[in-house]
PyMOL Python script that loads the backbone (N, CA, C, O; Angstrom):
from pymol import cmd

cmd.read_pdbstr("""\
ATOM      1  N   UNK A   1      64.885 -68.558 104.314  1.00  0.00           N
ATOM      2  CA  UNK A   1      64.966 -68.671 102.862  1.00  0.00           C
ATOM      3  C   UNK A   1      64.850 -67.275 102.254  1.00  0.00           C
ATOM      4  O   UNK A   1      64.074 -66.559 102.886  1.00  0.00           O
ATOM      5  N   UNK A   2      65.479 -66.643 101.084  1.00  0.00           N
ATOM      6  CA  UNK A   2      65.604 -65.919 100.434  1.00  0.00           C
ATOM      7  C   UNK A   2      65.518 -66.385  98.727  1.00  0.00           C
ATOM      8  O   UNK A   2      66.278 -67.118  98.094  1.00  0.00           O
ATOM      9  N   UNK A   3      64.181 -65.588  98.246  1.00  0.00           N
ATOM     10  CA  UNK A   3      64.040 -65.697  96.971  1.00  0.00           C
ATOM     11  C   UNK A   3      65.317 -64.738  96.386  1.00  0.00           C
ATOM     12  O   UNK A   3      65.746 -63.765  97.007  1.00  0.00           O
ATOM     13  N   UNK A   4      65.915 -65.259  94.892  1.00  0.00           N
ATOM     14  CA  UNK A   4      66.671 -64.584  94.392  1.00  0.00           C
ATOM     15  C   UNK A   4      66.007 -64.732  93.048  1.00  0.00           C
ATOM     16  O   UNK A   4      64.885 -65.238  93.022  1.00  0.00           O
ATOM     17  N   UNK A   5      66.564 -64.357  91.964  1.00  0.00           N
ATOM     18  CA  UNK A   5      66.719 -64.208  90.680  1.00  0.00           C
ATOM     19  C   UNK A   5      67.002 -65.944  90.054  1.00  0.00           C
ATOM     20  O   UNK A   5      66.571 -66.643  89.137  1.00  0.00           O
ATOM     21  N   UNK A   6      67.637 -66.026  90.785  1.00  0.00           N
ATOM     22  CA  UNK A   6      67.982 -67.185  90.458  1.00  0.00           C
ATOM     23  C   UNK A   6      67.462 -68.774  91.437  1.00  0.00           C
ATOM     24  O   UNK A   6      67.894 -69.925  91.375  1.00  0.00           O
ATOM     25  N   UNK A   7      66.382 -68.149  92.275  1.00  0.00           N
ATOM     26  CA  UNK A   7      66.252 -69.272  92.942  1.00  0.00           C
ATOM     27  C   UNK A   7      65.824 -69.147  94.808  1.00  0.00           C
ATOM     28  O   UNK A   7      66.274 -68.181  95.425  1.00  0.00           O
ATOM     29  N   UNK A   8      65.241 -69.851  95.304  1.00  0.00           N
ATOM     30  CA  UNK A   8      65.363 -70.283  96.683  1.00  0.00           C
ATOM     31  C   UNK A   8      66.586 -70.443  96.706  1.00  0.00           C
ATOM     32  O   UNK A   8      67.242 -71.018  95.837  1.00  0.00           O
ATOM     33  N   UNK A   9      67.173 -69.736  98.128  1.00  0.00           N
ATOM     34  CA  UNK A   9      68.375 -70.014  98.678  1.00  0.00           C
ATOM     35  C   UNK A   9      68.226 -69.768 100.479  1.00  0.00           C
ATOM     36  O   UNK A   9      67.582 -68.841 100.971  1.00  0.00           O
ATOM     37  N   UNK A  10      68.882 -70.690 101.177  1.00  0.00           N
ATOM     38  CA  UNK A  10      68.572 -70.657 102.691  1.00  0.00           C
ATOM     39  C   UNK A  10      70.311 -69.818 103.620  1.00  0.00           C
ATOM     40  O   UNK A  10      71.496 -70.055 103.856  1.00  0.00           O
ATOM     41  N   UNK A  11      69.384 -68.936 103.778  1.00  0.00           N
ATOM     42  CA  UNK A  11      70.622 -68.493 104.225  1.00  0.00           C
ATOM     43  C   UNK A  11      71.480 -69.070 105.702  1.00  0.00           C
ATOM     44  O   UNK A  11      70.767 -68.905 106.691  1.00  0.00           O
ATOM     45  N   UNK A  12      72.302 -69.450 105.898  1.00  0.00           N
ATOM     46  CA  UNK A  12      73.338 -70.382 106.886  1.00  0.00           C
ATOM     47  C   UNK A  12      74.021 -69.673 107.608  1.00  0.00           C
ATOM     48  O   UNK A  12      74.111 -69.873 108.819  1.00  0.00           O
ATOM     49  N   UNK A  13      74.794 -68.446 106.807  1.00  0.00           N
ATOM     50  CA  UNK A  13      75.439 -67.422 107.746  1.00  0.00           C
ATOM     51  C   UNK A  13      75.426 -66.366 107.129  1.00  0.00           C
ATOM     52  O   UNK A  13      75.471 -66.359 105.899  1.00  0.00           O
ATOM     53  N   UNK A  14      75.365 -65.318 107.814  1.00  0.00           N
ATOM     54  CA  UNK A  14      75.529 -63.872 107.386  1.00  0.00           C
ATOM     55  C   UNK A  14      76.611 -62.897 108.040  1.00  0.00           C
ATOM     56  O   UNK A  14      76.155 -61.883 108.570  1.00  0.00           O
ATOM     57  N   UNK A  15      77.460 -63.016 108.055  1.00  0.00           N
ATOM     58  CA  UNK A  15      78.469 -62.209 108.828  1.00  0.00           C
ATOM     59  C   UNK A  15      78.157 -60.673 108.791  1.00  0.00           C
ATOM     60  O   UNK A  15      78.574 -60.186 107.740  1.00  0.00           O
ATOM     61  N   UNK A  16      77.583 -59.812 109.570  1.00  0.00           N
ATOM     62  CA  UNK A  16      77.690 -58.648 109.826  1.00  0.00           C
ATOM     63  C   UNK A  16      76.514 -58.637 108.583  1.00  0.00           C
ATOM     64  O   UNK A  16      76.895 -57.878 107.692  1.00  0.00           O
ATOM     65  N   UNK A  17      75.577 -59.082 108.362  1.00  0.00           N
ATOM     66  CA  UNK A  17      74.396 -58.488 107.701  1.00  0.00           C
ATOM     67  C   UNK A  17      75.385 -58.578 106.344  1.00  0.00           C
ATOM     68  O   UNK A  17      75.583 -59.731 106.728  1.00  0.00           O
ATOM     69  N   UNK A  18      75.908 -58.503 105.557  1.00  0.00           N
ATOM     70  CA  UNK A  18      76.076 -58.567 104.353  1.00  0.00           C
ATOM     71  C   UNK A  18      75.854 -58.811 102.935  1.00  0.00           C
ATOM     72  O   UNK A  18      76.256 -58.230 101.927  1.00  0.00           O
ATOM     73  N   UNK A  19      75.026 -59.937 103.145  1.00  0.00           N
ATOM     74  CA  UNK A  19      73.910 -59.967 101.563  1.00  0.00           C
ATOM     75  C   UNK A  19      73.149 -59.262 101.377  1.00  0.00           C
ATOM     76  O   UNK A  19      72.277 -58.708 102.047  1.00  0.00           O
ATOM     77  N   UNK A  20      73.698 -59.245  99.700  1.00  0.00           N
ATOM     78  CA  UNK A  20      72.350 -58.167  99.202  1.00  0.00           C
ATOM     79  C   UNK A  20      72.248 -58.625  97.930  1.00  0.00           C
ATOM     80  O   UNK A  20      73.171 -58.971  97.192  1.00  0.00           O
ATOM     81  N   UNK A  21      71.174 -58.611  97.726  1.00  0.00           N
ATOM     82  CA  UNK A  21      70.231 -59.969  96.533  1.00  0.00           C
ATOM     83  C   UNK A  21      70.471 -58.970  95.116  1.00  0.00           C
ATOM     84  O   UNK A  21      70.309 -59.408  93.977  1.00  0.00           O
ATOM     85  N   UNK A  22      70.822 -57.774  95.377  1.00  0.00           N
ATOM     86  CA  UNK A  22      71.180 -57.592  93.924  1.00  0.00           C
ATOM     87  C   UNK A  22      72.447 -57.656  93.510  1.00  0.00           C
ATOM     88  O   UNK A  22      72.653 -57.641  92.296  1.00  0.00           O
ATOM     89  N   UNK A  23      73.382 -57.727  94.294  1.00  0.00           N
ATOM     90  CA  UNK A  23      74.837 -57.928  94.236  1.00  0.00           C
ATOM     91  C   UNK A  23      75.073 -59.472  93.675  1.00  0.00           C
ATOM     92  O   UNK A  23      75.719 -59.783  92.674  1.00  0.00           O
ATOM     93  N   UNK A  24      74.199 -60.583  94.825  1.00  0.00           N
ATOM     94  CA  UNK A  24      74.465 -62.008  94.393  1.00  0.00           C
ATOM     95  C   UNK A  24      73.350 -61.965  93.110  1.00  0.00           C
ATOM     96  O   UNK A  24      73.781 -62.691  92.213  1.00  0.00           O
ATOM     97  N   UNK A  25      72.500 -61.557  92.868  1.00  0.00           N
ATOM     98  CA  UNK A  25      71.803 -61.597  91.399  1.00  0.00           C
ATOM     99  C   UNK A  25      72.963 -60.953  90.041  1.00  0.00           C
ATOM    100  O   UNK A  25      72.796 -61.199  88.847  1.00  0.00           O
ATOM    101  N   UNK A  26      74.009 -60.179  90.566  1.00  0.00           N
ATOM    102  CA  UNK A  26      74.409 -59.831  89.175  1.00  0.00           C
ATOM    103  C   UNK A  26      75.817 -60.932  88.955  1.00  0.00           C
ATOM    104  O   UNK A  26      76.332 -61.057  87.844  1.00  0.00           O
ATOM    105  N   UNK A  27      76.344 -61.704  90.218  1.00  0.00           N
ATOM    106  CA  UNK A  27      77.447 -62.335  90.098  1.00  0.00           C
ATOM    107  C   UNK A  27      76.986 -63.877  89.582  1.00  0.00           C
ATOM    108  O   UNK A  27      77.438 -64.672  88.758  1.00  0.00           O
ATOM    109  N   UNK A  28      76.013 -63.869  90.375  1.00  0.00           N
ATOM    110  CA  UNK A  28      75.550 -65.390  89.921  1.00  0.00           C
ATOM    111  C   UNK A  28      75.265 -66.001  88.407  1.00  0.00           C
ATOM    112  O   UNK A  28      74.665 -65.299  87.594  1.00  0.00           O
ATOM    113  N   UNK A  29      75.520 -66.752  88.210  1.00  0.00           N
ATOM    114  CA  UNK A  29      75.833 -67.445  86.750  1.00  0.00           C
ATOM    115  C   UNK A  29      75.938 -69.166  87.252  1.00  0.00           C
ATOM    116  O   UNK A  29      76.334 -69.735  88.269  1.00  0.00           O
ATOM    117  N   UNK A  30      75.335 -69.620  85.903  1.00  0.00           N
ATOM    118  CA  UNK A  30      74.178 -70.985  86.325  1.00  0.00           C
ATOM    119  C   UNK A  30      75.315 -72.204  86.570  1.00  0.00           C
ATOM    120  O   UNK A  30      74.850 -73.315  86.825  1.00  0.00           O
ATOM    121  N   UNK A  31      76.514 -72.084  86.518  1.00  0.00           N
ATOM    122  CA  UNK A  31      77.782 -72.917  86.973  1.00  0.00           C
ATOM    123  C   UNK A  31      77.387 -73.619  88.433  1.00  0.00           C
ATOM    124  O   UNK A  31      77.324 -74.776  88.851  1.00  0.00           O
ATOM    125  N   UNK A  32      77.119 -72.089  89.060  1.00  0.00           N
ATOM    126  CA  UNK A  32      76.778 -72.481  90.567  1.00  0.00           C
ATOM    127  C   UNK A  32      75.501 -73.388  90.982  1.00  0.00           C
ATOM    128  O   UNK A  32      75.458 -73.778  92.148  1.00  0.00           O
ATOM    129  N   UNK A  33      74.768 -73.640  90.356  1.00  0.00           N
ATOM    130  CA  UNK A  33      73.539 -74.153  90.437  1.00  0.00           C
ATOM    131  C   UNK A  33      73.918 -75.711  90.486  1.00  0.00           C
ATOM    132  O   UNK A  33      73.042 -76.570  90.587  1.00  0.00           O
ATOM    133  N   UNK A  34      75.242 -76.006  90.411  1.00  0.00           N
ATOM    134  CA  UNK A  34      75.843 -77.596  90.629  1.00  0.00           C
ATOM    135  C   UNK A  34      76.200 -78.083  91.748  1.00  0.00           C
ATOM    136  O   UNK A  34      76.240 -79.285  92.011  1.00  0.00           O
ATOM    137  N   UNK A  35      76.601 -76.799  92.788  1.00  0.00           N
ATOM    138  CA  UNK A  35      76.948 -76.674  94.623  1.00  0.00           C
ATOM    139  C   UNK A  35      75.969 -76.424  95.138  1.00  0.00           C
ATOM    140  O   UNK A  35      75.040 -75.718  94.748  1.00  0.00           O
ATOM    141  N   UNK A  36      76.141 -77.158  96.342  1.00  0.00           N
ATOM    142  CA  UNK A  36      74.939 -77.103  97.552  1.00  0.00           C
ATOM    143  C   UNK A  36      75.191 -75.918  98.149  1.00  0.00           C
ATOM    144  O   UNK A  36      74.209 -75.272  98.513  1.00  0.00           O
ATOM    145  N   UNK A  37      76.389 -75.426  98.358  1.00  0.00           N
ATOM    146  CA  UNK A  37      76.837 -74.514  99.114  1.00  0.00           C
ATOM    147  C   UNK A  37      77.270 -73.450  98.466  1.00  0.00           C
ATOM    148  O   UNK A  37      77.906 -73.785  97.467  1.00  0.00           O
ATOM    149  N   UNK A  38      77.163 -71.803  98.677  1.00  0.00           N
ATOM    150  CA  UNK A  38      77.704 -71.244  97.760  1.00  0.00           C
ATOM    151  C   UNK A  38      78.417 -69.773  99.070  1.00  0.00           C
ATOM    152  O   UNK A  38      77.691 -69.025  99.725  1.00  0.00           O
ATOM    153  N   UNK A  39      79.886 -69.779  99.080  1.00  0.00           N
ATOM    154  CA  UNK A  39      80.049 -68.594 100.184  1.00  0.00           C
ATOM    155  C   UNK A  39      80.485 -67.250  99.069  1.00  0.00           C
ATOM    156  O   UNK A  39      81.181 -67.437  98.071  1.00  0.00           O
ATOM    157  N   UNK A  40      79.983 -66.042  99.427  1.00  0.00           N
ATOM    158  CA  UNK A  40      80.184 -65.059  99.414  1.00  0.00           C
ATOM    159  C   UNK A  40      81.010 -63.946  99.910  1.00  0.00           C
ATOM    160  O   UNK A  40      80.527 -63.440 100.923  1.00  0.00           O
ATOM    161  N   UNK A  41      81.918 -63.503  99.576  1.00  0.00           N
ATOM    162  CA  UNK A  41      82.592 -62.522 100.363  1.00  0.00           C
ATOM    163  C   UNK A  41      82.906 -61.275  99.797  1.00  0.00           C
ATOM    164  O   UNK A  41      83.158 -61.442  98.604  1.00  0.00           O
ATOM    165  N   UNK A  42      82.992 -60.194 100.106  1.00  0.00           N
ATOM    166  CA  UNK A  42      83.464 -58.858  99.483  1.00  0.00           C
ATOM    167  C   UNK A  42      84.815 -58.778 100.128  1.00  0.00           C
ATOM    168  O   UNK A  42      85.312 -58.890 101.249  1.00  0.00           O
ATOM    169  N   UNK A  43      85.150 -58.547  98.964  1.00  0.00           N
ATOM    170  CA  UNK A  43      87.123 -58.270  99.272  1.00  0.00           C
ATOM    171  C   UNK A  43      87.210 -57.418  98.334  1.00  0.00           C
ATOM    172  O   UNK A  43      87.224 -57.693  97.134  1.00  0.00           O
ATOM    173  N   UNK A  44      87.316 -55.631  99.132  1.00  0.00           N
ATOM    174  CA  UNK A  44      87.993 -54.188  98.129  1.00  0.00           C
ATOM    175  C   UNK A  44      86.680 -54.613  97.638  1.00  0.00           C
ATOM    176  O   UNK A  44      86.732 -55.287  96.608  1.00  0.00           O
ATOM    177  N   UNK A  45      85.140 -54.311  98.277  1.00  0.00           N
ATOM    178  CA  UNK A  45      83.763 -54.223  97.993  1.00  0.00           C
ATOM    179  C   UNK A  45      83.366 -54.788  96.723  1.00  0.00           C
ATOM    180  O   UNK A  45      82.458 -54.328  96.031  1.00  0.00           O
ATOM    181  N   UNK A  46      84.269 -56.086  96.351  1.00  0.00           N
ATOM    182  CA  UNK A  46      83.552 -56.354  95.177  1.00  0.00           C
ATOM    183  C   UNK A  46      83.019 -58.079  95.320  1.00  0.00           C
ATOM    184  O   UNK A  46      83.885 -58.888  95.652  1.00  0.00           O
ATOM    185  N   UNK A  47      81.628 -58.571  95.067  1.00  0.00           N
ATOM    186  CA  UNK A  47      81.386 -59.909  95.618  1.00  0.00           C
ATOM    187  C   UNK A  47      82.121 -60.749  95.164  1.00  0.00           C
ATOM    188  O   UNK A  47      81.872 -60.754  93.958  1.00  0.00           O
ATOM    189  N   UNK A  48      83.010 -61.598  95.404  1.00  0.00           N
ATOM    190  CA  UNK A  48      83.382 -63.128  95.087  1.00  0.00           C
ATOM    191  C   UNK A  48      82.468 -64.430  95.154  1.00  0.00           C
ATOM    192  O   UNK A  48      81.800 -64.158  96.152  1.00  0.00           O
ATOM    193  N   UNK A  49      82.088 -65.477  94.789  1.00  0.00           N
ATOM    194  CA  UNK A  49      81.277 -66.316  94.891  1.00  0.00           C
ATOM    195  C   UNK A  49      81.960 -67.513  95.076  1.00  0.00           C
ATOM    196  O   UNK A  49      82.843 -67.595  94.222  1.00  0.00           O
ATOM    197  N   UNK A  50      81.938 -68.711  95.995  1.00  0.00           N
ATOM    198  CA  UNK A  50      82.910 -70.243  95.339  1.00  0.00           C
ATOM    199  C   UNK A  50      81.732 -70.956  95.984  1.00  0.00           C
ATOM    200  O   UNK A  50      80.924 -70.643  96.859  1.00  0.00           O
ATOM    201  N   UNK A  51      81.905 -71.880  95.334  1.00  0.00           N
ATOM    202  CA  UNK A  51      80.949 -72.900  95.534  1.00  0.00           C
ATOM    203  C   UNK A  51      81.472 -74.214  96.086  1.00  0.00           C
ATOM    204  O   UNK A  51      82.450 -74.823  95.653  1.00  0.00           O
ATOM    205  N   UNK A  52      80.455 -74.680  97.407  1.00  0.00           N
ATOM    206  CA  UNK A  52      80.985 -76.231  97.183  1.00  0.00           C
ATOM    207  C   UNK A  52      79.849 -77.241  98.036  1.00  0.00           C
ATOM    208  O   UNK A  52      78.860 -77.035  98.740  1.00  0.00           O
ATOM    209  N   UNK A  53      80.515 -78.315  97.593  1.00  0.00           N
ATOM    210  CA  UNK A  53      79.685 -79.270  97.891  1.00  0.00           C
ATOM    211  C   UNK A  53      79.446 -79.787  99.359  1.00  0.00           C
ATOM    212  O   UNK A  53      79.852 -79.143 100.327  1.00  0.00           O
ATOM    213  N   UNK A  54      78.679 -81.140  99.498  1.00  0.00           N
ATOM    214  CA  UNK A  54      78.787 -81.352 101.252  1.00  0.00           C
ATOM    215  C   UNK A  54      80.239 -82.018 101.592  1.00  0.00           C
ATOM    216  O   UNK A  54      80.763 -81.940 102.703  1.00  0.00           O
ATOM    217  N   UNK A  55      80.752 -82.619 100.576  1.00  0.00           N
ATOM    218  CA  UNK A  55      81.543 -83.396 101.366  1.00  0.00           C
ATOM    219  C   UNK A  55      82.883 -82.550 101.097  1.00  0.00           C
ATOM    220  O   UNK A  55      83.878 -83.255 100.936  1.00  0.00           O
ATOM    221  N   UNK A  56      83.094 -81.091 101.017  1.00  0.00           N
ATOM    222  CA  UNK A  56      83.953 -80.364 101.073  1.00  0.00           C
ATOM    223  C   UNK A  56      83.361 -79.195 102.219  1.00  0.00           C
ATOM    224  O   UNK A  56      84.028 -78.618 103.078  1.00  0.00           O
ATOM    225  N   UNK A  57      82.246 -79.086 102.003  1.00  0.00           N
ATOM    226  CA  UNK A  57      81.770 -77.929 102.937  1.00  0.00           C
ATOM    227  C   UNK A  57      82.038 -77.722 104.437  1.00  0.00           C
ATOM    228  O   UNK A  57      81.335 -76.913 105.042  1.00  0.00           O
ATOM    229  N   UNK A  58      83.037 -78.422 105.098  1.00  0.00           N
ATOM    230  CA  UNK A  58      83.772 -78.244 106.205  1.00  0.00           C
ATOM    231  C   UNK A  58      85.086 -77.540 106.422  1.00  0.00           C
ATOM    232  O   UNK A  58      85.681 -77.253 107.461  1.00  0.00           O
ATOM    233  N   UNK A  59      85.463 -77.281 104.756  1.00  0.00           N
ATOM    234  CA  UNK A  59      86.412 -76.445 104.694  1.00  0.00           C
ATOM    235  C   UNK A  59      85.857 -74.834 104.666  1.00  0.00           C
ATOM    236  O   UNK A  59      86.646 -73.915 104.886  1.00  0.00           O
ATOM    237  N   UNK A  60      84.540 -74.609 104.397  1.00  0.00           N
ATOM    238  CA  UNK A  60      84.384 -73.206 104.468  1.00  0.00           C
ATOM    239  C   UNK A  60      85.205 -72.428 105.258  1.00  0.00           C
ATOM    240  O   UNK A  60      85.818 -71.455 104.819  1.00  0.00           O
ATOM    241  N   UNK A  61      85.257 -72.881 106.621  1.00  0.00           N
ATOM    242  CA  UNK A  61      86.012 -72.008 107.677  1.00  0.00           C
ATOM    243  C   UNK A  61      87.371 -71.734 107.104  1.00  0.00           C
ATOM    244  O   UNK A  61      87.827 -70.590 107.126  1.00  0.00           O
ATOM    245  N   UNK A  62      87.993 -72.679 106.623  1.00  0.00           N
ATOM    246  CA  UNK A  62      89.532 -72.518 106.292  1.00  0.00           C
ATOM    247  C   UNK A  62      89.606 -71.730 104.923  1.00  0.00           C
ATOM    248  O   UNK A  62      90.563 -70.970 104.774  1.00  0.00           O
ATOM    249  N   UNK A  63      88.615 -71.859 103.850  1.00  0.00           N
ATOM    250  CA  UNK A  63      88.686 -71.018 103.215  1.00  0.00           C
ATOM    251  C   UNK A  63      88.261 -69.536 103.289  1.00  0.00           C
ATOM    252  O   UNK A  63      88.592 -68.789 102.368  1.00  0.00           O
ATOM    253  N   UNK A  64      87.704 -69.171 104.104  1.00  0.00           N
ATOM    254  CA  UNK A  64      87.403 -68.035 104.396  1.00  0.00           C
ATOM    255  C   UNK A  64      88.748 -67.415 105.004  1.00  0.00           C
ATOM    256  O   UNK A  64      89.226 -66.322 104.699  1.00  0.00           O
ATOM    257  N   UNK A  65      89.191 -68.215 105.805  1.00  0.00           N
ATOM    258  CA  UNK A  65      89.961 -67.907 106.688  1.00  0.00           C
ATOM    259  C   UNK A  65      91.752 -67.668 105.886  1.00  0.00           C
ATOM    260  O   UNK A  65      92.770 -67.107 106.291  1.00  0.00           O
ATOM    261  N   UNK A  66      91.343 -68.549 104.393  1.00  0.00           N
ATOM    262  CA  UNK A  66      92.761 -68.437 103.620  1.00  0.00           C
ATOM    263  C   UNK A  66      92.627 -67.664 102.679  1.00  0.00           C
ATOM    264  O   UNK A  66      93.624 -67.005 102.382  1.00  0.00           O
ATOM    265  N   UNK A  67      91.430 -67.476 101.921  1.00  0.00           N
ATOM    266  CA  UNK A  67      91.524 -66.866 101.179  1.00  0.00           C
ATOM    267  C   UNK A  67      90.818 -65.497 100.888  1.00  0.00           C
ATOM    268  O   UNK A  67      90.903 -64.700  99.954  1.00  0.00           O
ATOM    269  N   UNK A  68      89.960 -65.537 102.251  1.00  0.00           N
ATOM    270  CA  UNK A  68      89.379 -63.819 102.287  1.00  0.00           C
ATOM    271  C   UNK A  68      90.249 -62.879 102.842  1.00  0.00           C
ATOM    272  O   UNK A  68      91.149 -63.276 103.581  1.00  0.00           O
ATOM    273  N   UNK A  69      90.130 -61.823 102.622  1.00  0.00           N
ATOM    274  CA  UNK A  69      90.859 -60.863 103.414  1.00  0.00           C
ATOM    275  C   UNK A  69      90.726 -60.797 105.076  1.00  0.00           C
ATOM    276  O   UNK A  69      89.623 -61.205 105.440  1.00  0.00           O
ATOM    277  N   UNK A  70      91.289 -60.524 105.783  1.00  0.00           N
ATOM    278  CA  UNK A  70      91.225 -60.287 106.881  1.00  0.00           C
ATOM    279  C   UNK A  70      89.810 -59.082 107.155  1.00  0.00           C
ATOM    280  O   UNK A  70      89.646 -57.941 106.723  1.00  0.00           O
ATOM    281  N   UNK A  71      88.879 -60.029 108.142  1.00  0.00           N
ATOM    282  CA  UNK A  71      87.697 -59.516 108.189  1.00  0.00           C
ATOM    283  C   UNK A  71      86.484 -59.476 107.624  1.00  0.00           C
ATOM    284  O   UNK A  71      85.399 -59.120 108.083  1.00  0.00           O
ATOM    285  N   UNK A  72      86.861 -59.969 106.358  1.00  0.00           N
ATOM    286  CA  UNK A  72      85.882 -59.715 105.346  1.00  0.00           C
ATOM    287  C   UNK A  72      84.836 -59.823 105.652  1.00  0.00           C
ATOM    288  O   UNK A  72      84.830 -60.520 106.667  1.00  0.00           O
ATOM    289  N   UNK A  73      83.339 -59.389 105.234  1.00  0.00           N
ATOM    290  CA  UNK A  73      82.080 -59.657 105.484  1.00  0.00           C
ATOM    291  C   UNK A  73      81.796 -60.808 104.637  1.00  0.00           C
ATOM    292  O   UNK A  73      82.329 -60.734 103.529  1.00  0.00           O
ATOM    293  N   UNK A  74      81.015 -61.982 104.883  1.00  0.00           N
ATOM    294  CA  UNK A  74      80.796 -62.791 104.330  1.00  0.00           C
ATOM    295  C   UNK A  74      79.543 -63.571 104.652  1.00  0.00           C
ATOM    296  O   UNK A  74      79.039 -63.716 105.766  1.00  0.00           O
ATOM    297  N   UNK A  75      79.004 -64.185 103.165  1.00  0.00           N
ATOM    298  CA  UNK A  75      78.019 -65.194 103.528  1.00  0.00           C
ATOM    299  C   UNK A  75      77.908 -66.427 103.090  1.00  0.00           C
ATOM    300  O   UNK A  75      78.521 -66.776 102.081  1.00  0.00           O
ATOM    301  N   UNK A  76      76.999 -67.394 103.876  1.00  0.00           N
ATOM    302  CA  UNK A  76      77.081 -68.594 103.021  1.00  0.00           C
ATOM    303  C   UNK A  76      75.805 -69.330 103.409  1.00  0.00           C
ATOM    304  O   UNK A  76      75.310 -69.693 104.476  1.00  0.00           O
ATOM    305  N   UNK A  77      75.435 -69.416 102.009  1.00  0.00           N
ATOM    306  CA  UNK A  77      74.276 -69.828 101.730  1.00  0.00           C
ATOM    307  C   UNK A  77      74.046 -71.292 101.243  1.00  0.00           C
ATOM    308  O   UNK A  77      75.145 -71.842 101.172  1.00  0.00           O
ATOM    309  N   UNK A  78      73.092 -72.085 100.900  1.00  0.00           N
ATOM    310  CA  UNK A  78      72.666 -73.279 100.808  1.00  0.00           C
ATOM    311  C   UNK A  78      71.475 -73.404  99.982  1.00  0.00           C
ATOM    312  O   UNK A  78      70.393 -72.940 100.339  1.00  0.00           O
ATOM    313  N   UNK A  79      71.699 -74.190  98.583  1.00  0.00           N
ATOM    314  CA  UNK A  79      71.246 -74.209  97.404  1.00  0.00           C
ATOM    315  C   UNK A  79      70.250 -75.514  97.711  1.00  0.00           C
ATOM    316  O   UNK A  79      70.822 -76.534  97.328  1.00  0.00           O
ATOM    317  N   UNK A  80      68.872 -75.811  98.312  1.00  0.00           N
ATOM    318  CA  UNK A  80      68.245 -76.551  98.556  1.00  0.00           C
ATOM    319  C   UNK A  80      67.943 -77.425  96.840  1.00  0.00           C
ATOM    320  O   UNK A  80      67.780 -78.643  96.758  1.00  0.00           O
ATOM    321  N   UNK A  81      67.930 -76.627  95.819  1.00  0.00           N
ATOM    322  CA  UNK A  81      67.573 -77.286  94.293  1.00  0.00           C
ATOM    323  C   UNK A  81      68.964 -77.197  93.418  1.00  0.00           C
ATOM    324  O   UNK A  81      68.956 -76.743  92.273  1.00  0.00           O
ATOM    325  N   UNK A  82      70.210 -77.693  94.088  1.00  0.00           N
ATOM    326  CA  UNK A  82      71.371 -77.844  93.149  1.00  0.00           C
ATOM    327  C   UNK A  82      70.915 -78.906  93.184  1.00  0.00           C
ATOM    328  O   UNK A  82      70.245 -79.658  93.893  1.00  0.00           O
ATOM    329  N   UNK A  83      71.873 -78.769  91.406  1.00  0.00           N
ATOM    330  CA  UNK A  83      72.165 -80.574  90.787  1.00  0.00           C
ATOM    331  C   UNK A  83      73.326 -80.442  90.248  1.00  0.00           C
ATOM    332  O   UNK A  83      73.754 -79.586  89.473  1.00  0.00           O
ATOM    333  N   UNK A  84      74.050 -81.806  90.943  1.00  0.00           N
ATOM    334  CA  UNK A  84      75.887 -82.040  90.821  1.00  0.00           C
ATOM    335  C   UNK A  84      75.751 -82.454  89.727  1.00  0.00           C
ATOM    336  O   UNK A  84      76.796 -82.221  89.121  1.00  0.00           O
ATOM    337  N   UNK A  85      74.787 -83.132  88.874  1.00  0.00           N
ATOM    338  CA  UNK A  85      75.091 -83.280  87.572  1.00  0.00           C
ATOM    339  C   UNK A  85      74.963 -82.033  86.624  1.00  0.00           C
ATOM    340  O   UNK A  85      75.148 -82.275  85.432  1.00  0.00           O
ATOM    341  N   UNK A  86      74.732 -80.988  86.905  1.00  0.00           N
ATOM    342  CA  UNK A  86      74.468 -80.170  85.826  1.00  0.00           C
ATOM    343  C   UNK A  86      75.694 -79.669  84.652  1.00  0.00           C
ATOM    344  O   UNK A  86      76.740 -79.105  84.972  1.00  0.00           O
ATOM    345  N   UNK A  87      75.416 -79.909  83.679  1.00  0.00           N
ATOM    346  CA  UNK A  87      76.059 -79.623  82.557  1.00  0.00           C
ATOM    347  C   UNK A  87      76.277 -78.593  82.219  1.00  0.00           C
ATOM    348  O   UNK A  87      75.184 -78.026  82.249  1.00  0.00           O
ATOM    349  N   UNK A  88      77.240 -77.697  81.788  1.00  0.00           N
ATOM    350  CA  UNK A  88      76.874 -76.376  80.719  1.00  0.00           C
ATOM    351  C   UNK A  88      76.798 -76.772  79.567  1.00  0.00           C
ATOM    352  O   UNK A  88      77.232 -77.922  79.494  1.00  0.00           O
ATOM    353  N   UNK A  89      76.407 -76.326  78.485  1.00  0.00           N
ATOM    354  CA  UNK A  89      76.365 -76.429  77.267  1.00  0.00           C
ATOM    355  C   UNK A  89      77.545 -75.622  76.678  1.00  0.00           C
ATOM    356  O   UNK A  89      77.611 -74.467  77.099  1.00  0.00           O
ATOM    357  N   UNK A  90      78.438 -75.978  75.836  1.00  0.00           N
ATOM    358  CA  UNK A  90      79.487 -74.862  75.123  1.00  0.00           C
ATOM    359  C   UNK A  90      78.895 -74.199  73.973  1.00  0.00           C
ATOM    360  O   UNK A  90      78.566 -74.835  72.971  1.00  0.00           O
ATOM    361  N   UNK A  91      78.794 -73.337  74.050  1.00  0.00           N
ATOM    362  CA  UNK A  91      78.298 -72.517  72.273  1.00  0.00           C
ATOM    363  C   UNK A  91      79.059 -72.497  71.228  1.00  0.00           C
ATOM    364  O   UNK A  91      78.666 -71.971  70.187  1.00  0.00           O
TER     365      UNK A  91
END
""", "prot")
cmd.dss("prot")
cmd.show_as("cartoon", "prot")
cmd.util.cbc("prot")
cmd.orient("prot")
């Protein structure tokens, strides 16, 4: 487990050491807090975030694999206190 800014998060995979809690602290935004799952990747060193749930989370591999760059460092982590109901509010 890794405290963040935003939360307990259990880390699942780390490809080549790659998280770094101030990088996912400045991308993260409370959308994600609705996925169990959240993968990370740097593509041209800048973090990407997608989120997903369990009964998609078997595609991680294929999305990594389709839509990261070749090689990319990547992680994927596991949101023990998401809620699929969460709402945003519009301002």
């Amino acid at each position: 487990m890794v405290e963040t800014a935003s939360g307990m998060f259990e880390i699942v995979k780390d490809e080549n050491n790659c998280f770094v809690i101030s990088d996912f602290d400045k991308k993260y935004v409370e959308l994600f807090g609705k996925y169990e799952y959240l993968v990370g990747d740097y593509s041209q060193n800048i973090l990407r975030i997608k989120g997903f749930n369990k009964e998609n989370a078997k595609s991680i591999p294929d999305y990594v694999n389709e839509y990261c760059s070749i090689d990319c460092q990547y992680y994927v982590l596991r949101n023990p206190n998401f809620n699929r109901n969460l709402v945003i509010a519009e301002e």
